[in-house]
Structures are given as C-alpha cells and as structure tokens.
C-alpha positions as CSV (number, residue, x, y, z in Angstrom):
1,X,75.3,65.3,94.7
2,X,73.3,68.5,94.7
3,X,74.3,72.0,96.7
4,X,72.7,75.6,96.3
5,X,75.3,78.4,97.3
6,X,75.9,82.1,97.3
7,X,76.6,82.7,93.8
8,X,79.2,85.9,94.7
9,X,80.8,83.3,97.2
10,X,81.2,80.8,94.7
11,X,82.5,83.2,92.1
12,X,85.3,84.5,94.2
13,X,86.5,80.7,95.3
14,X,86.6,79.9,91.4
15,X,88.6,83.4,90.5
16,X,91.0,81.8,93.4
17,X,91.3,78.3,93.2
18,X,91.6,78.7,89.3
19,X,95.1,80.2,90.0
20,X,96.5,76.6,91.2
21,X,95.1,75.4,87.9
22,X,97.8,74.1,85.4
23,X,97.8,75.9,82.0
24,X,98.9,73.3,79.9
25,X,99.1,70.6,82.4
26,X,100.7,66.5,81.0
27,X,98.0,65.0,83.2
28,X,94.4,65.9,81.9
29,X,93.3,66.2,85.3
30,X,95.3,68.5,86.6
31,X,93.0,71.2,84.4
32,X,90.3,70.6,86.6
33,X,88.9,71.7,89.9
34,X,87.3,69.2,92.3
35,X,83.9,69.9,93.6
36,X,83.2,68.0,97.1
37,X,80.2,68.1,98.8
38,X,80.2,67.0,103.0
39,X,79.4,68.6,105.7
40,X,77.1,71.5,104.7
41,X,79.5,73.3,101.9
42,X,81.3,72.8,99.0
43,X,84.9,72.5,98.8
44,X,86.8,73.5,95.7
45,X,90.3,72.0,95.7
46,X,93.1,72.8,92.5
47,X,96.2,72.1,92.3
48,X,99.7,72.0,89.6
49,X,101.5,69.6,91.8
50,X,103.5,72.7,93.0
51,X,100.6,74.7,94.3
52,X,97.3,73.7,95.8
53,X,94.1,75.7,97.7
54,X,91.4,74.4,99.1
55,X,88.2,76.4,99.7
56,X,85.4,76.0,101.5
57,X,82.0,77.5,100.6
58,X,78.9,76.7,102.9
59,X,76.0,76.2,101.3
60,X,72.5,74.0,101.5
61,X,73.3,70.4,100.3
62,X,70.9,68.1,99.5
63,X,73.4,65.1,98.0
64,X,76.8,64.3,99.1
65,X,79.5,63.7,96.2
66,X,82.1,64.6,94.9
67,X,83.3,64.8,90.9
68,X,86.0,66.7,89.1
69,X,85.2,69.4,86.2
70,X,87.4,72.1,83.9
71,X,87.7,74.9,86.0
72,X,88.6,77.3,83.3
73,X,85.2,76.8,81.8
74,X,82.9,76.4,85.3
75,X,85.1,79.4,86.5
76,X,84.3,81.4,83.6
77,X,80.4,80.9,83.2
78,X,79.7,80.8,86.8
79,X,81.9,84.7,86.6
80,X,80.4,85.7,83.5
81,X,76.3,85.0,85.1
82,X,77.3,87.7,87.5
83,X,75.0,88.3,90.3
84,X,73.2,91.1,90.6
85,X,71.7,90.6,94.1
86,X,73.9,89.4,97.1
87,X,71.2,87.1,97.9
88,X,71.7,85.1,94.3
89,X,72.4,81.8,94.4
90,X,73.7,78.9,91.9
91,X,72.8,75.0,91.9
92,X,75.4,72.5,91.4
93,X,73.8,69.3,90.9
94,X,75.5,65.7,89.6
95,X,73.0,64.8,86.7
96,X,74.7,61.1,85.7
97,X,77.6,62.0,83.4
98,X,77.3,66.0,83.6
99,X,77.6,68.5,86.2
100,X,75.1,71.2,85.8
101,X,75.3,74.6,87.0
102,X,72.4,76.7,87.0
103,X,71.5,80.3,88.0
104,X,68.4,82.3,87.8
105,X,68.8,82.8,83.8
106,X,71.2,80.8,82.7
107,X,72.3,77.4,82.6
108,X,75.9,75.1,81.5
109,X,77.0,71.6,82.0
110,X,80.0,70.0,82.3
111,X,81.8,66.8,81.3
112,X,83.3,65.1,84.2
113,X,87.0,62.9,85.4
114,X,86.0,60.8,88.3
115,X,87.2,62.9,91.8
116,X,89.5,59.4,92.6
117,X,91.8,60.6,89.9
118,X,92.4,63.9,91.4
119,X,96.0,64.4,93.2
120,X,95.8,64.5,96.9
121,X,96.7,67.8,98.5
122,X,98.6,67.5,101.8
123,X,96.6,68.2,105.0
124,X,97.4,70.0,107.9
125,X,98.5,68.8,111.3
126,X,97.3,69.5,114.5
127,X,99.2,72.4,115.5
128,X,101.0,74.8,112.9
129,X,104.7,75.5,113.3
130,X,103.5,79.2,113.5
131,X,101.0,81.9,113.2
132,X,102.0,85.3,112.0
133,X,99.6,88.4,112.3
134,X,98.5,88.4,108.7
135,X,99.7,92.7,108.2
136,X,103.0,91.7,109.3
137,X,103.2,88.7,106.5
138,X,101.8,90.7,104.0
139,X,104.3,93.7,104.5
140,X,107.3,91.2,104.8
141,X,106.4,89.3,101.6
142,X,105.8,92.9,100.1
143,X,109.7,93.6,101.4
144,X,111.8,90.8,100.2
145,X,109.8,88.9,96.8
146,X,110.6,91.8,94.8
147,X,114.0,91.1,95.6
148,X,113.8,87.6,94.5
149,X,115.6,86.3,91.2
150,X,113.5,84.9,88.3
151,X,116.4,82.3,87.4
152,X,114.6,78.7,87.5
153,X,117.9,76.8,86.0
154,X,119.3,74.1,87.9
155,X,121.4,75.6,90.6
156,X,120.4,79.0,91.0
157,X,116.2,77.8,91.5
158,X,116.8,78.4,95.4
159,X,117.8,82.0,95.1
160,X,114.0,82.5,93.2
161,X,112.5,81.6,96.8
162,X,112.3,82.9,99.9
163,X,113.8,81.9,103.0
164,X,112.1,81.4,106.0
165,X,114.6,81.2,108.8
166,X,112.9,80.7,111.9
167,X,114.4,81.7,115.2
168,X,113.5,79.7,118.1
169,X,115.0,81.7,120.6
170,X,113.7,85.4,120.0
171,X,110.1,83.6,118.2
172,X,110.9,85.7,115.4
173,X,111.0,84.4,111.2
174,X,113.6,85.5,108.6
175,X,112.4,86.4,105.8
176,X,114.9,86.2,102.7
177,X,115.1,87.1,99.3
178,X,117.8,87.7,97.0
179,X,119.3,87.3,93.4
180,X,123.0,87.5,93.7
181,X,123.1,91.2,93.2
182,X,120.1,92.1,95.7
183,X,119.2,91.0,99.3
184,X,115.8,92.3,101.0
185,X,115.4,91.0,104.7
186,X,112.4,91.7,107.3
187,X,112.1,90.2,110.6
188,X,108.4,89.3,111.6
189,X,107.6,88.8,115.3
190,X,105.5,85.0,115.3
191,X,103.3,83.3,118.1
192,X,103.0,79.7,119.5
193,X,106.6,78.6,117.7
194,X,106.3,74.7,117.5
195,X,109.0,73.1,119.7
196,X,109.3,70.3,117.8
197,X,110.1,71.3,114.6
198,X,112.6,69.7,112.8
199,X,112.8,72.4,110.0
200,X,114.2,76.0,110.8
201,X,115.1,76.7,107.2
202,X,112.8,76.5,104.8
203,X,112.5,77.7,100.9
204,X,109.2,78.5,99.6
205,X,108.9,79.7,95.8
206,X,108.5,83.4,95.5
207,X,106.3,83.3,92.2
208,X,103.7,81.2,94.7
209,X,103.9,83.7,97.6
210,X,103.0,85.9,95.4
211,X,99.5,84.3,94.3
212,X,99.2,83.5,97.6
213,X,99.7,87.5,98.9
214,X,96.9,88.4,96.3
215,X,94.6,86.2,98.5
216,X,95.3,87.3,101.6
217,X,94.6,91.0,100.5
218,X,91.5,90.2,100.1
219,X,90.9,89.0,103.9
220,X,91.5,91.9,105.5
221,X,89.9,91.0,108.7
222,X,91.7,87.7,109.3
223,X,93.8,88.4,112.0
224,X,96.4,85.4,112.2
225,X,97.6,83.2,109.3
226,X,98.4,79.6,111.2
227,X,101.6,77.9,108.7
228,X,102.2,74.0,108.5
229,X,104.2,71.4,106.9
230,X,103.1,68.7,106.0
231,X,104.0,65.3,107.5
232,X,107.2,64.9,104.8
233,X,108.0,68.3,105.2
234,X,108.1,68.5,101.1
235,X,104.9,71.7,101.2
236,X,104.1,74.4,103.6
237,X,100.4,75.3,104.0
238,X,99.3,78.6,105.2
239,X,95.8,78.7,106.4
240,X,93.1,81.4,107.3
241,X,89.6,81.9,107.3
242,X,87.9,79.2,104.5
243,X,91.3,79.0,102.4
244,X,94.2,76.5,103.1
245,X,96.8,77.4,100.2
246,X,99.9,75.0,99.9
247,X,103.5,75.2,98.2
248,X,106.0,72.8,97.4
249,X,108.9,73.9,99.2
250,X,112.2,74.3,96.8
251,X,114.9,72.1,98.1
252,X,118.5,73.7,99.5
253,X,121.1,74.9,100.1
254,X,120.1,78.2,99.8
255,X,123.4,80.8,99.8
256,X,125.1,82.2,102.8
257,X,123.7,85.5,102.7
258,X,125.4,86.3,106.6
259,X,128.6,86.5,104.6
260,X,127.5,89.4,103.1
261,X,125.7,91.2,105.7
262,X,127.7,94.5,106.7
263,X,128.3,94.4,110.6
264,X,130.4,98.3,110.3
265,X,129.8,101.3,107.6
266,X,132.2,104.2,107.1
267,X,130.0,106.6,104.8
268,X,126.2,107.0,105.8
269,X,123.1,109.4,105.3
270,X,119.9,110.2,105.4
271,X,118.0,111.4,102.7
272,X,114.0,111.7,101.9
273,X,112.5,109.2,99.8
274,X,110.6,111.6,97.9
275,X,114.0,113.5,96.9
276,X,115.9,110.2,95.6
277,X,112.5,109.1,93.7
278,X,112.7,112.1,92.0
279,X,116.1,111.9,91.2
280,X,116.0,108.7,90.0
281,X,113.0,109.4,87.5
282,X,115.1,111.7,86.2
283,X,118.4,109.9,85.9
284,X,116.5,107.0,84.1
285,X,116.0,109.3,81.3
286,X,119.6,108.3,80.5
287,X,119.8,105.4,82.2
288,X,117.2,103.0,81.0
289,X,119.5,103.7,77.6
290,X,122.5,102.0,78.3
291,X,123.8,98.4,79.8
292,X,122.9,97.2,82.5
293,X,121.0,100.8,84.0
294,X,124.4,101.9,84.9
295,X,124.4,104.9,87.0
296,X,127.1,107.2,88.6
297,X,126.7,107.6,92.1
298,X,128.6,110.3,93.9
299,X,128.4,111.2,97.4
300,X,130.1,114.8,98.9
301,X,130.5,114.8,102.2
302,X,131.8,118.5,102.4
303,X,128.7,119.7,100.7
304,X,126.0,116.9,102.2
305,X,124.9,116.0,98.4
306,X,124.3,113.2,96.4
307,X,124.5,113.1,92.6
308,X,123.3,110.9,90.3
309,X,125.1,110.9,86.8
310,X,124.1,108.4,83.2
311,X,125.2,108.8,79.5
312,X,124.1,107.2,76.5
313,X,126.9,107.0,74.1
314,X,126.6,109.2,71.0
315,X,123.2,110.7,72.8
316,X,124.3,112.2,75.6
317,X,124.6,112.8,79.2
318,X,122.2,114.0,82.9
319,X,123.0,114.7,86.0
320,X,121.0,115.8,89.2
321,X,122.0,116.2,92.9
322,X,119.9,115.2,96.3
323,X,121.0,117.0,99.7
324,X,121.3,114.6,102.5
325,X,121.3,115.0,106.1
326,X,123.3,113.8,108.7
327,X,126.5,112.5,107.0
328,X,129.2,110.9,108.1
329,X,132.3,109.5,106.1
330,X,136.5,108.9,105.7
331,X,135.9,110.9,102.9
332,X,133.6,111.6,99.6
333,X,132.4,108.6,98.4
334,X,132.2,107.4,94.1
335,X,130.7,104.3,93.2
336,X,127.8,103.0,90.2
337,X,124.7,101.6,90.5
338,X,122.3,99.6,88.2
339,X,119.4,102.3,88.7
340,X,116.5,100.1,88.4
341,X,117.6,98.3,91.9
342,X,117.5,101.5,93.8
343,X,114.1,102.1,92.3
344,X,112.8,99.3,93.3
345,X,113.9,99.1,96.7
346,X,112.2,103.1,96.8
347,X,109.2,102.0,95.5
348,X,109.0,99.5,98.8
349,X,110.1,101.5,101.7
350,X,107.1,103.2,103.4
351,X,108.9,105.2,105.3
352,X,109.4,109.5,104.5
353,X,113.5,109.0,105.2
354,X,116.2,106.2,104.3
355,X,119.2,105.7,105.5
356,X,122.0,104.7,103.4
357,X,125.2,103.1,104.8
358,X,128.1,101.3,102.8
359,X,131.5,100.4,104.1
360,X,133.1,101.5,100.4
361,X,132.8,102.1,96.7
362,X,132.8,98.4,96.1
363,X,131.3,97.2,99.4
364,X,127.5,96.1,99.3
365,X,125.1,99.1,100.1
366,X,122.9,99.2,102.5
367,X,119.5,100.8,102.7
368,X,117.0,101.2,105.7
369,X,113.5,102.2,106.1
370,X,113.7,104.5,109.3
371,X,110.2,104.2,110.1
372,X,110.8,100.2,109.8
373,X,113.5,99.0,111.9
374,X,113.3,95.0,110.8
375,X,113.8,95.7,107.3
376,X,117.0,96.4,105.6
377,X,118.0,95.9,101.7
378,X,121.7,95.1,100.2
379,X,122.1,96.5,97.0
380,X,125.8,95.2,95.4
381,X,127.2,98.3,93.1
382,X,129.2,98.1,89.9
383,X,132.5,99.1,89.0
384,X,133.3,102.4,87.4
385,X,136.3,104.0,85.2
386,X,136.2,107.4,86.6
C-alpha cells in the first residue's frame, strides 16, 4: 500500500480521528487508527467502542491496503513536521512489517496490528432519518449540553445524554438535556423526516456531542448534517462533508421531563442580560463561598427590581439590585438560587433581553431568550429560612 496526500489534510484528520482513540484502552487495538487505502484516498477510521469517525482524505494511491498503527504517535509526528507550504505533501507507504511516513525532511515508522483485528464501525443506510441545517445543530447542542449532568452511575447515565425527540407531525427534533435540578430545551426545524422510523426517542451521550460539536465548527460551509442509525439502532451517525462520526446511543428511559414543564406563570419579567451578568459577577463574590452557591433572590413588583443577596458565615454579606421591565405578579416574589445555574444559563442566551417566568417561590423557573423563541431553560430553586 502506498498513498501521497496533503500533509495539512492529513494533519487535521489525525487531530480528529485521534479523539475516538481510547486512552487506556483493555484491547491493544483499540489505541490505534486504521489506515485504508481504495478508491483514490485514505480513510482513517478510530474508535472506543462508544465513539467512532471515519475520514476520508483524497490523495494519489499507488497500492491498495490497509493496516492498523498507534495513532497517538503517527498523529503526533505527522502534527509536529508541520507544513509550511499548502502544497506539502506526506507518503504513507506499507514497507513489510512497518508503516513509513515520510515528509520532505523527516521521516518515522511504525509497528503494525493487522487491519482484520480492528472493530467494525457501523455504516450508514440509504437514507438518514434526518438532516438538520448544521447552524441550527450547533446552536441547539450549544443550548441544552451545558445543561446535561456528569453523573455516569447506574441509573442516573440517561440524564448525562441528550434526548432527541423527534416529532413526526410538525418535522421538528427535541432536543433535551437536564440533571435533575436543570432542564435546557431547543426545538430545531429538520428536513426529509424518515417515515419509517421505528425510533422517536433517542439518547445520545452528551460528553460525545460535544467532540462531535468541535468538528463541526470547523466545517463552516457544510450546509446540512444527514443523521442515521444503524441497522440495530444501538449508534447514531451524523455525517457531513468527508467525516461520518458515530455514538453509541445510551439506553432509556430517560425521565419525564413534561411533568415539569410549566404550562401558567404568575410572576414574570424582563430584564437585560447584560444587567443580570453583572449582578451575578458580583453576587458570586459571596456566593462561590458557601454551600451549594446559594443565593437570595428577591423580586419587587412595586418597585420593578430584582435583588440578589449571599453571605459567607463569619465573612460576611452583598447584595445588588437589577430593574426589570414589564412585570407582572400576585405579589413580590422571595425565593434562592444556586448562582452558578443562572450563570450558566446567561452565558448561553444570545439574546440582549430574558424573560423570566415562575409560577412560585418553589415552582421551577423559567428562563427565555427573546430573540430565540424555541429555546427555554428550567432552573429548580432552593428553599430559604427568611
């Protein structure tokens, strides 16, 4: 097997495919990267049994073939013999036992696990279940993973994913993700909904989407993203340009989250994000201090003002106040927050305004982007003495 290619090409498909890699894998093989040569490219394939890419790279080929090497190591010279032309190229060539890579000045080889030991990735059908403009992915992913719990133990795994529910009716997706204290949820509009599909809810890990989100930033002129499942349903596969990128799904139930979705509020406001960003830099000075971020959260509906109050026993005590606009309630409203979830949910609305809503002190809050009507965010508050 022997194949010349672009060397900044190549570079790029090793700093991706390498992210699949297992770090400290059972199975020997599963630290390694599978070169395959056919059809006028190279196609790098990785995988941790969880996740798996495949990339394809055209290039000149003079040999078919295809062998398995370390892809820390061949990812790390091939990025460290840096191009310094766009036109530079690097030969990968099968010499018996050894794959050598060479480049204009330099030059490595690499011991070798026969390609018919590498795990099978799952291939994609004929037609996707969906494709989804790839701006509207990326903002929805960027919406609800944050939200996402960390949690792998048994039992609570599904809530580190997020859901895909897929309505067949409006050809819209669902995307959900939540941690028992949190909820994000965006809508995305999707074209050419399969039919057929025997799958409407489906659980993809979040810590995956995320590597896979990374990608896709980097292919800002795909348009669409075509998503598959493979034929036992087990992985999804998103594909775009040379990249197909798959993900075992996470197996339910995943929780009820329409039991907790408000359908009324009786307090609500507007206020500007930049205000509330600023308070809550300066709340934090207290409140990253004691348990759980605990902040007081008091609403005046007489004087249209928020304010946000933290102590640190034996330290001492802040408060600052926010004006609001176009508030309604029964009456002023007191209730606690942990202050790192309303930061975060902050840092991820785009929008200038929010709009808050909440049926009561202990009633999950809700907040909305104004200038994104298919996202909203849940935020569950905590008690409070006074």
């Amino acid at each position: 097997m022997k194949i010349t290619l672009n060397h900044g090409k190549l570079a790029k498909a090793f700093l991706y495919s390498s992210k699949a890699v297992s770090q400290k894998p059972n199975i020997p093989i599963l630290s390694n990267v599978l070169l395959n040569i056919e059809n006028n490219s190279l196609r790098l394939s990785a995988t941790n049994l969880d996740m798996g890419i495949n990339m394809w790279i055209p290039g000149q080929v003079e040999s078919d073939g295809k062998v398995t090497v370390n892809a820390k190591y061949i990812s790390d010279f091939v990025s460290a013999t840096s191009s310094s032309s766009a036109k530079d190229n690097v030969n990968i060539t099968l010499d018996e036992n050894v794959v050598v890579v060479d480049t204009e000045k330099s030059k490595a080889s690499f011991n070798i696990i026969p390609a018919d030991e590498f795990p099978v990735l799952p291939q994609v059908s004929e037609k996707p279940i969906f494709k989804i403009a790839t701006g509207e992915f990326v903002k929805s992913m960027d919406k609800v993973l944050f939200a996402c719990s960390t949690d792998l133990s048994a039992g609570r795994i599904q809530q580190s994913g997020v859901l895909f529910e897929i309505n067949k009716e409006a050809n819209e997706v669902f995307f959900i993700g939540l941690d028992g204290f949190r909820l994000s949820r965006r809508v995305s509009p999707v074209k050419d909904l399969a039919e057929d599909i025997n799958k409407e809810e489906i659980i993809v890990p979040g810590r995956y989407l995320s590597e896979l989100v990374k990608i896709i930033s980097d292919y800002s002129k795909v348009e669409f993203i075509e998503v598959y499942l493979s034929e036992s349903s087990s992985q999804i596969i998103f594909k775009f340009d040379d990249v197909e990128f798959s993900i075992r799904l996470l197996e339910g139930p995943y929780p009820d989250y329409k039991r907790i979705m408000p359908e009324t509020h009786n307090f609500n406001f507007e206020v500007k994000r930049k205000d509330l960003e600023e308070a809550i830099k300066i709340a934090n000075t207290f409140a990253r201090g004691n348990l759980g971020n605990k902040t007081l959260f008091d609403f005046d509906l007489e004087t249209s003002k928020i304010m946000l109050k933290s102590a640190v026993a034996e330290v001492g005590e802040g408060e600052t106040e926010v004006i609001v606009s176009n508030a309604e309630g029964e009456s002023d409203l007191k209730t606690a927050y942990t202050l790192r979830y309303m930061q975060d949910v902050v840092n991820h609305i785009e929008g200038d305004t929010i709009l808050f809503e909440t049926k009561g002190a202990l009633a999950a809050s809700v907040f909305k982007d104004k200038n994104d009507a298919q996202f909203i965010h849940l935020v569950m508050p905590m008690r409070r003495e006074v």
